[in-house]
C-alpha positions in Angstrom: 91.9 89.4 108.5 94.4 88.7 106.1 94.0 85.6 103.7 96.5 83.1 102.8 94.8 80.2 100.8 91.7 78.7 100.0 90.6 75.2 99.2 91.6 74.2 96.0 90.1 70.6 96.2 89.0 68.9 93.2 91.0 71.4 90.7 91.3 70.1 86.8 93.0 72.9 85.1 97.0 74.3 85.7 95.7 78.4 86.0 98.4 79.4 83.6 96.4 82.6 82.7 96.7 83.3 86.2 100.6 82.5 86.5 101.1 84.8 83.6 99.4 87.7 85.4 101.0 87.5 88.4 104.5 87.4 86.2 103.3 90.3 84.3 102.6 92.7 86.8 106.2 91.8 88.5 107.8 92.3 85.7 105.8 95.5 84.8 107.3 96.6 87.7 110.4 95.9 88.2 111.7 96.1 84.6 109.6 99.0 83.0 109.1 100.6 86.1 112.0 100.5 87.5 110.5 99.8 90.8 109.3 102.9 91.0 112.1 104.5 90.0 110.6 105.6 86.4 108.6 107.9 87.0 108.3 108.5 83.1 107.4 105.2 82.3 104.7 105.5 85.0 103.2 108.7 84.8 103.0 107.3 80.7 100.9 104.7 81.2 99.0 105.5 84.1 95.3 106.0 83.5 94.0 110.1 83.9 90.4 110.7 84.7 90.6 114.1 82.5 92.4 112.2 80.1 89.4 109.6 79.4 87.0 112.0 79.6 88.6 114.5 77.1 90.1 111.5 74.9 93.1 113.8 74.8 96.7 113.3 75.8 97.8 115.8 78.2 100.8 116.9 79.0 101.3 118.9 82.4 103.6 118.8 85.6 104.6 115.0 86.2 102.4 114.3 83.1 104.2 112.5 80.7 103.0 111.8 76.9 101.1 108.9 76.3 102.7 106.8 73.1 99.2 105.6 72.8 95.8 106.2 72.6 94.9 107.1 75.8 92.4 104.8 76.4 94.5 102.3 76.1 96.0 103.4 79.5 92.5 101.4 81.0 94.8 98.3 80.6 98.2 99.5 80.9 97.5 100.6 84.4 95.9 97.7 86.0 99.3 96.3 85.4 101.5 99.0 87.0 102.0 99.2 91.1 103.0 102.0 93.3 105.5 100.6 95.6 106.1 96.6 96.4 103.0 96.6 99.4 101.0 97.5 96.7 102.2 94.9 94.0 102.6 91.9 96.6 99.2 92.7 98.6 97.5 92.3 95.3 99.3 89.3 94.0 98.6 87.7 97.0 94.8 88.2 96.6 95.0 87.1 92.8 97.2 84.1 93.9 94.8 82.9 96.1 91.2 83.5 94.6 92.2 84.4 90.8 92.9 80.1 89.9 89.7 79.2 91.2 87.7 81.0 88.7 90.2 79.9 86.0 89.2 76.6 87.2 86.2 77.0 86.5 85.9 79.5 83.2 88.9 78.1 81.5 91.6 79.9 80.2 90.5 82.4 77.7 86.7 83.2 79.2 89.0 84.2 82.8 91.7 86.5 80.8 88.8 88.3 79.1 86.6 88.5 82.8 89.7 89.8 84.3 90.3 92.4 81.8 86.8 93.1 81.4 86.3 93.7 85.2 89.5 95.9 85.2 88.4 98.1 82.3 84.8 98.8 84.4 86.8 98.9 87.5 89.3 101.9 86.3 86.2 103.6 84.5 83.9 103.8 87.8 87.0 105.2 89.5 87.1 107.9 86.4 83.5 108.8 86.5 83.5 109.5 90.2 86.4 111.1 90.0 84.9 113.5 87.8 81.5 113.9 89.8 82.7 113.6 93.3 86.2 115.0 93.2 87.2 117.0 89.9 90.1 118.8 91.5 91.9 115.0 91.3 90.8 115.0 87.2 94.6 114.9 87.0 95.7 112.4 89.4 96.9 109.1 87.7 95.9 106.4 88.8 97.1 102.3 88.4 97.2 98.6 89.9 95.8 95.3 89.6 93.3 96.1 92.8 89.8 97.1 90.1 91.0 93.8 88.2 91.4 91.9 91.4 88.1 93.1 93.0 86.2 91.7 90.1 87.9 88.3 90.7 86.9 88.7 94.4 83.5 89.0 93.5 83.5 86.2 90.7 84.6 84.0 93.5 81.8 85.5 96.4 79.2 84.9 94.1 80.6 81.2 92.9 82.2 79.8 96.1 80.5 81.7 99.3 81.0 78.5 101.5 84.5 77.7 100.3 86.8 77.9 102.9 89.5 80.4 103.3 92.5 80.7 105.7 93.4 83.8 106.7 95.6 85.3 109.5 93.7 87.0 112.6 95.6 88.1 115.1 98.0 86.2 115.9 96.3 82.8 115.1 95.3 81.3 111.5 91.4 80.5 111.3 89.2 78.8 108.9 86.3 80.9 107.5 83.7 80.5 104.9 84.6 83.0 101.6 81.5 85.2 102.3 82.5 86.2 105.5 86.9 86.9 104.1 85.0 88.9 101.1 82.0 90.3 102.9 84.9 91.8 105.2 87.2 93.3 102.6 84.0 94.7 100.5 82.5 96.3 103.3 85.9 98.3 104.3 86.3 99.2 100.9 82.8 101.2 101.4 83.0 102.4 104.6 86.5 103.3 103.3 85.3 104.7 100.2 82.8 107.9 102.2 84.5 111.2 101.9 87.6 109.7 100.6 87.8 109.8 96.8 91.5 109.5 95.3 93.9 108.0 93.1 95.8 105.1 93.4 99.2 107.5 92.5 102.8 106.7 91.5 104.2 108.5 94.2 101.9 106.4 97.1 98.6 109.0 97.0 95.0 107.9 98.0 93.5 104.9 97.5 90.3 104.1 94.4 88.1 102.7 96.4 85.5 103.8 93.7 87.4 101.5 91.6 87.6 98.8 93.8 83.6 98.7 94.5 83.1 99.3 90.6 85.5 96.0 90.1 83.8 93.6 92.4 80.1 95.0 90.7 81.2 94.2 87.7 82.7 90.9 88.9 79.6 89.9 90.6 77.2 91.0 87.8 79.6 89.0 85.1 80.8 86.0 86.3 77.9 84.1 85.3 77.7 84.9 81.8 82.0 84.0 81.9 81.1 80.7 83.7 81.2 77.1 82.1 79.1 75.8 84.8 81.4 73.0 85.5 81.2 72.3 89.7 84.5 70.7 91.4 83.0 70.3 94.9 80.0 69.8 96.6 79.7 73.2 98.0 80.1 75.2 95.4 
Protein backbone atom coordinates (compact mmCIF):
# COMPACT_ATOMS: atom_id res chain seq x y z
CA UNK A 1 0.00 0.00 0.00
CA UNK A 2 1.69 2.91 -1.29
CA UNK A 3 0.24 6.52 -0.41
CA UNK A 4 -0.15 9.33 -2.68
CA UNK A 5 -2.11 12.13 -0.87
CA UNK A 6 -4.22 12.91 1.86
CA UNK A 7 -6.99 15.36 2.48
CA UNK A 8 -5.82 18.58 2.91
CA UNK A 9 -9.31 20.30 3.38
CA UNK A 10 -9.60 23.30 5.35
CA UNK A 11 -5.63 24.18 5.24
CA UNK A 12 -4.72 27.91 6.47
CA UNK A 13 -0.98 27.91 6.26
CA UNK A 14 1.44 27.67 2.82
CA UNK A 15 3.93 24.63 4.57
CA UNK A 16 7.04 26.54 3.52
CA UNK A 17 9.08 24.76 6.31
CA UNK A 18 8.03 21.77 4.56
CA UNK A 19 8.94 22.98 0.90
CA UNK A 20 12.30 23.94 2.25
CA UNK A 21 12.94 20.38 3.49
CA UNK A 22 12.08 18.63 0.71
CA UNK A 23 14.46 21.22 -1.39
CA UNK A 24 17.16 20.57 1.06
CA UNK A 25 17.45 17.05 1.01
CA UNK A 26 17.46 17.27 -3.04
CA UNK A 27 19.93 19.48 -3.11
CA UNK A 28 21.95 17.63 -0.36
CA UNK A 29 21.97 15.21 -2.75
CA UNK A 30 22.52 16.08 -5.84
CA UNK A 31 25.02 18.97 -5.29
CA UNK A 32 27.09 17.90 -2.10
CA UNK A 33 26.67 14.45 -2.82
CA UNK A 34 27.08 14.17 -6.01
CA UNK A 35 24.34 11.70 -6.25
CA UNK A 36 26.12 9.42 -4.71
CA UNK A 37 29.04 9.88 -6.34
CA UNK A 38 30.98 11.54 -3.21
CA UNK A 39 31.60 9.19 -1.34
CA UNK A 40 33.79 11.72 0.73
CA UNK A 41 31.24 14.09 1.29
CA UNK A 42 29.10 11.23 2.46
CA UNK A 43 31.04 9.04 4.49
CA UNK A 44 31.83 12.87 6.24
CA UNK A 45 28.64 13.58 7.31
CA UNK A 46 27.08 10.42 7.89
CA UNK A 47 26.23 9.62 11.43
CA UNK A 48 28.61 6.51 13.21
CA UNK A 49 27.24 4.63 16.07
CA UNK A 50 30.96 4.28 17.57
CA UNK A 51 31.45 7.70 16.76
CA UNK A 52 28.45 9.04 19.14
CA UNK A 53 29.23 6.85 21.61
CA UNK A 54 33.03 7.60 21.81
CA UNK A 55 32.43 11.41 20.94
CA UNK A 56 35.48 10.90 18.84
CA UNK A 57 36.13 11.39 15.11
CA UNK A 58 37.41 8.31 13.56
CA UNK A 59 39.15 7.77 10.76
CA UNK A 60 39.23 4.15 9.19
CA UNK A 61 38.54 2.40 5.73
CA UNK A 62 35.83 4.50 3.89
CA UNK A 63 35.78 6.73 7.10
CA UNK A 64 36.34 10.05 6.25
CA UNK A 65 37.12 13.02 8.85
CA UNK A 66 34.36 14.80 10.14
CA UNK A 67 34.89 18.86 9.83
CA UNK A 68 32.67 18.90 12.79
CA UNK A 69 31.88 17.87 15.95
CA UNK A 70 30.66 14.66 15.47
CA UNK A 71 27.51 14.96 16.95
CA UNK A 72 26.61 17.29 14.77
CA UNK A 73 26.39 14.41 12.15
CA UNK A 74 22.78 13.65 14.12
CA UNK A 75 21.52 16.40 11.67
CA UNK A 76 23.69 16.30 8.85
CA UNK A 77 22.64 12.81 8.07
CA UNK A 78 18.91 12.98 8.17
CA UNK A 79 19.53 15.18 5.21
CA UNK A 80 21.79 12.83 3.14
CA UNK A 81 20.16 9.69 0.90
CA UNK A 82 21.64 6.64 -0.42
CA UNK A 83 20.60 6.40 -3.94
CA UNK A 84 17.37 8.34 -5.61
CA UNK A 85 14.59 5.29 -4.21
CA UNK A 86 15.78 6.30 -1.04
CA UNK A 87 15.56 10.17 -1.38
CA UNK A 88 12.16 10.20 -3.51
CA UNK A 89 10.34 7.30 -1.31
CA UNK A 90 10.95 9.65 1.54
CA UNK A 91 10.01 12.89 0.03
CA UNK A 92 6.99 11.38 -1.04
CA UNK A 93 6.01 10.48 2.57
CA UNK A 94 7.06 14.03 3.88
CA UNK A 95 5.17 15.65 0.85
CA UNK A 96 2.13 14.05 1.72
CA UNK A 97 1.84 13.90 5.66
CA UNK A 98 4.82 16.50 6.66
CA UNK A 99 2.17 19.92 5.61
CA UNK A 100 -0.43 18.76 7.65
CA UNK A 101 1.33 19.00 10.94
CA UNK A 102 2.83 22.36 9.69
CA UNK A 103 -0.72 23.16 9.36
CA UNK A 104 -1.35 22.68 12.34
CA UNK A 105 2.03 23.56 14.66
CA UNK A 106 3.04 26.53 12.51
CA UNK A 107 6.18 27.02 11.04
CA UNK A 108 8.83 27.14 13.68
CA UNK A 109 7.17 24.57 16.42
CA UNK A 110 7.17 21.79 13.05
CA UNK A 111 11.01 22.62 12.06
CA UNK A 112 12.02 22.05 15.66
CA UNK A 113 9.42 18.56 15.95
CA UNK A 114 11.06 17.43 12.86
CA UNK A 115 14.50 17.98 13.92
CA UNK A 116 13.71 16.90 17.28
CA UNK A 117 12.19 13.52 16.19
CA UNK A 118 15.26 13.08 13.77
CA UNK A 119 17.85 13.54 16.47
CA UNK A 120 15.86 10.72 18.81
CA UNK A 121 15.28 8.79 15.65
CA UNK A 122 19.22 8.45 14.64
CA UNK A 123 20.06 8.07 18.46
CA UNK A 124 17.67 4.88 19.00
CA UNK A 125 19.31 3.50 15.84
CA UNK A 126 22.90 4.25 17.71
CA UNK A 127 22.00 2.72 20.90
CA UNK A 128 20.77 -0.44 19.39
CA UNK A 129 23.29 -0.60 17.28
CA UNK A 130 25.52 -0.78 20.07
CA UNK A 131 23.52 -3.38 22.26
CA UNK A 132 22.13 -5.53 19.58
CA UNK A 133 24.70 -5.42 16.76
CA UNK A 134 28.25 -3.92 17.81
CA UNK A 135 30.09 -5.52 14.92
CA UNK A 136 28.03 -2.56 12.69
CA UNK A 137 29.48 0.28 15.50
CA UNK A 138 31.14 1.42 12.23
CA UNK A 139 28.52 1.42 9.74
CA UNK A 140 27.26 4.99 8.80
CA UNK A 141 24.28 5.53 8.60
CA UNK A 142 21.80 8.61 7.00
CA UNK A 143 18.24 9.84 5.49
CA UNK A 144 15.30 11.62 6.17
CA UNK A 145 13.30 8.14 7.12
CA UNK A 146 13.98 8.72 11.55
CA UNK A 147 12.78 12.40 10.69
CA UNK A 148 9.93 11.29 8.57
CA UNK A 149 8.77 8.53 10.96
CA UNK A 150 8.23 11.11 13.64
CA UNK A 151 6.01 13.11 11.22
CA UNK A 152 4.20 9.81 10.59
CA UNK A 153 3.35 9.44 13.93
CA UNK A 154 2.57 13.29 14.71
CA UNK A 155 -0.02 12.81 11.99
CA UNK A 156 -1.41 9.02 13.41
CA UNK A 157 -1.87 10.48 16.65
CA UNK A 158 -3.56 13.93 15.18
CA UNK A 159 -5.47 12.81 12.13
CA UNK A 160 -6.27 8.77 12.54
CA UNK A 161 -9.61 9.18 10.49
CA UNK A 162 -8.15 11.45 7.81
CA UNK A 163 -8.31 9.96 4.73
CA UNK A 164 -5.42 8.82 2.70
CA UNK A 165 -5.11 7.59 -0.97
CA UNK A 166 -2.83 5.13 -1.61
CA UNK A 167 -2.06 2.67 -4.47
CA UNK A 168 -3.02 -1.17 -3.93
CA UNK A 169 -2.59 -3.21 -6.45
CA UNK A 170 -3.45 -2.05 -9.34
CA UNK A 171 -6.36 0.16 -8.09
CA UNK A 172 -6.26 3.55 -5.98
CA UNK A 173 -8.39 3.27 -2.61
CA UNK A 174 -9.47 5.46 0.07
CA UNK A 175 -8.39 4.52 3.66
CA UNK A 176 -8.53 6.07 7.00
CA UNK A 177 -4.61 7.27 8.21
CA UNK A 178 -4.61 4.64 11.04
CA UNK A 179 -4.95 1.91 8.86
CA UNK A 180 -1.88 3.56 5.84
CA UNK A 181 0.30 4.20 9.22
CA UNK A 182 -0.71 1.21 11.35
CA UNK A 183 0.48 -0.66 8.04
CA UNK A 184 3.86 0.91 7.50
CA UNK A 185 4.65 0.80 11.48
CA UNK A 186 3.90 -2.64 11.80
CA UNK A 187 6.39 -3.72 8.78
CA UNK A 188 8.84 -1.59 10.17
CA UNK A 189 8.72 -4.02 13.39
CA UNK A 190 8.21 -7.15 11.99
CA UNK A 191 10.99 -5.87 9.74
CA UNK A 192 12.99 -4.70 12.45
CA UNK A 193 13.47 -8.70 14.34
CA UNK A 194 16.84 -10.14 13.65
CA UNK A 195 17.64 -7.37 11.23
CA UNK A 196 19.69 -4.54 12.76
CA UNK A 197 21.70 -2.32 10.21
CA UNK A 198 22.60 0.82 8.75
CA UNK A 199 20.97 2.86 6.35
CA UNK A 200 24.69 2.92 4.27
CA UNK A 201 26.11 5.08 1.48
CA UNK A 202 26.72 2.30 -0.60
CA UNK A 203 22.78 0.80 -0.34
CA UNK A 204 23.43 -1.49 3.16
CA UNK A 205 20.59 -2.51 5.52
CA UNK A 206 17.92 -0.70 6.53
CA UNK A 207 17.48 1.37 10.55
CA UNK A 208 14.49 0.10 11.31
CA UNK A 209 15.58 0.82 15.00
CA UNK A 210 15.55 4.29 13.84
CA UNK A 211 12.49 4.31 12.10
CA UNK A 212 10.43 2.78 15.32
CA UNK A 213 12.52 5.29 17.55
CA UNK A 214 11.28 8.24 15.15
CA UNK A 215 7.62 7.59 15.09
CA UNK A 216 7.98 7.09 19.36
CA UNK A 217 9.20 10.04 19.58
CA UNK A 218 6.76 11.55 17.13
CA UNK A 219 3.78 10.11 18.84
CA UNK A 220 5.02 10.90 22.40
CA UNK A 221 5.77 14.80 21.15
CA UNK A 222 3.37 16.03 18.93
CA UNK A 223 1.24 17.16 21.51
CA UNK A 224 3.41 19.33 23.42
CA UNK A 225 4.46 20.88 19.45
CA UNK A 226 0.70 21.28 18.80
CA UNK A 227 -1.31 24.69 18.76
CA UNK A 228 -4.38 22.95 19.11
CA UNK A 229 -5.98 24.70 16.21
CA UNK A 230 -8.61 21.90 14.38
CA UNK A 231 -9.24 22.41 10.51
CA UNK A 232 -11.89 19.58 10.11
CA UNK A 233 -14.39 17.93 11.92
CA UNK A 234 -12.55 14.68 12.13
CA UNK A 235 -9.58 15.58 13.42
Amino acid sequence: MLPIGDDNTGHRLTPFVNYLLIAANVIVFVFLQGMGGNEHFTYAFSTVPAEIIDGKDIVAGPLQPTPIPVYGTLITSMFMHGGWAHLLGNMLYLWIFGDNLENRMGHGRYLAFYLLCGVIASLSHVFATSSMSPENMLVPSLGASGAISGVLGGYLLLFPKRKVRALLGRGIVEVPAFVALGIWIVFQVISGIGMLGGDQPGGGGVAYAAHVGGFAAGLLLVKLFDMGVKTNVEV
